[in-house]
C-alpha positions in Angstrom: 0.0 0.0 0.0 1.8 3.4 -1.1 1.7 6.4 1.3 -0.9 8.6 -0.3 -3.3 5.7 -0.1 -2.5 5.4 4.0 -3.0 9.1 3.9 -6.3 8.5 1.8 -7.4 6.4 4.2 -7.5 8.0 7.2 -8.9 11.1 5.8 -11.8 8.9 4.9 -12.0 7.7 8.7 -11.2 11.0 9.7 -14.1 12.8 7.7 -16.4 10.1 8.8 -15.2 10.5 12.1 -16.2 14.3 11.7 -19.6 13.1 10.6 -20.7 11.0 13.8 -19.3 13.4 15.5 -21.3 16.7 13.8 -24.2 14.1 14.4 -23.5 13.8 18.2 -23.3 17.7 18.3 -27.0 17.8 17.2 -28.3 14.6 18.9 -26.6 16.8 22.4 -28.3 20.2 21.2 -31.7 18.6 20.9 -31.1 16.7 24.5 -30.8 20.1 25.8 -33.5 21.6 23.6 -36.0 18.5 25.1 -34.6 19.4 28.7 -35.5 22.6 28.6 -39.0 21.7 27.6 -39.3 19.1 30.3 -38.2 21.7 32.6 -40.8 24.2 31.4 -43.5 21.6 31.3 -43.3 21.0 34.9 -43.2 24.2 35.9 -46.6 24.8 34.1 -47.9 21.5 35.5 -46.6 22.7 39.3 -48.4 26.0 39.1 -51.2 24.3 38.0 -50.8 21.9 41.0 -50.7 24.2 43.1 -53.5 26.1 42.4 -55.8 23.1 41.9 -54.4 20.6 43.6 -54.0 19.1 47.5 -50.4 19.1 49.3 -50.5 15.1 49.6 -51.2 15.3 45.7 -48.6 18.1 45.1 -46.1 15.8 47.3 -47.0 12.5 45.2 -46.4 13.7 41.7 -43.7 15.8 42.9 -42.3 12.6 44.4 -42.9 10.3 41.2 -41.5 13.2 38.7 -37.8 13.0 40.2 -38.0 9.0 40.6 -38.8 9.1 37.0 -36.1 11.3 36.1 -33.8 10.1 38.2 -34.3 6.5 36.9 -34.4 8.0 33.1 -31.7 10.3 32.8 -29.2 8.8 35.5 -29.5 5.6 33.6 -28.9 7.2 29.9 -26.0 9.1 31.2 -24.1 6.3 33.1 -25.0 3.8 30.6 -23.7 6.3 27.5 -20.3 7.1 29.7 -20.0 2.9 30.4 -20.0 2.7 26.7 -17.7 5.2 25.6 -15.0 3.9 28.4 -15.5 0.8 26.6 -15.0 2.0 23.1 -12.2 3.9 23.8 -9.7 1.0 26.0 -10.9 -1.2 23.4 -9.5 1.0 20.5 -6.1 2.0 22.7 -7.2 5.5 23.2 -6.4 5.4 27.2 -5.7 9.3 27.2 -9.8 9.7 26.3 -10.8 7.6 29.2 -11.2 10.8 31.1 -13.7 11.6 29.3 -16.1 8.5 29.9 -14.8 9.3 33.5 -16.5 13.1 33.5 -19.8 11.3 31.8 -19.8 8.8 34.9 -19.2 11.5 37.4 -22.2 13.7 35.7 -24.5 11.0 35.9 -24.0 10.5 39.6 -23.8 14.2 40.0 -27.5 14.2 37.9 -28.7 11.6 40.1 -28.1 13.3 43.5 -29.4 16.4 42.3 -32.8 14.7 41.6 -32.7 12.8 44.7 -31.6 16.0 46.9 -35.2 18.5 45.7 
């Protein structure tokens, strides 16, 4: 194999590389996007609680709300840093592992948050 078509190739990974990743940027933007929403969605539902609603049923959906978000985005966020860990000591790329590291440590962080309102 000559050298341009070593250097063909990994422009080829390289540029699909850039692709996924493009595509990550976008799948992260509308994560936020959705949270956002989520966020303001509950605080409609809340101030309709609140004007309508008893404090033992305020307390129960207040209660089932963060154990379904705890449960939902704790578990996408440890399970997506658990997989990238993976990936990357699979592929050799032991200085990225800090990374799966920060995406394990903001899924705890996420889940104590929930758990502490």
């Amino acid at each position: 194999m000559s050298k341009s078509d070593k250097t063909g190739d990994w422009d080829e990974m390289w540029n699909e590389y850039g692709k996924v990743l493009k595509k990550w940027m976008h799948d992260f933007e509308s994560l936020q996007k959705t949270s956002a929403e989520v966020q303001e969605k509950y605080k409609e539902v809340m101030a309709k609680a609140v004007n309508e609603s008893s404090q033992k049923t305020m307390k129960e959906f207040q209660d089932n709300w963060q154990k379904a978000m705890t449960q939902a985005g704790a578990a996408a966020f440890k399970q997506f840093g658990d997989n990238w860990q993976k990936s990357i000591s699979e592929s050799g790329f032991g200085q990225l592992k800090t990374y799966g590291d920060m995406m394990n440590q903001f899924a705890e962080t996420w889940q104590k948050m929930w758990r502490q309102n």
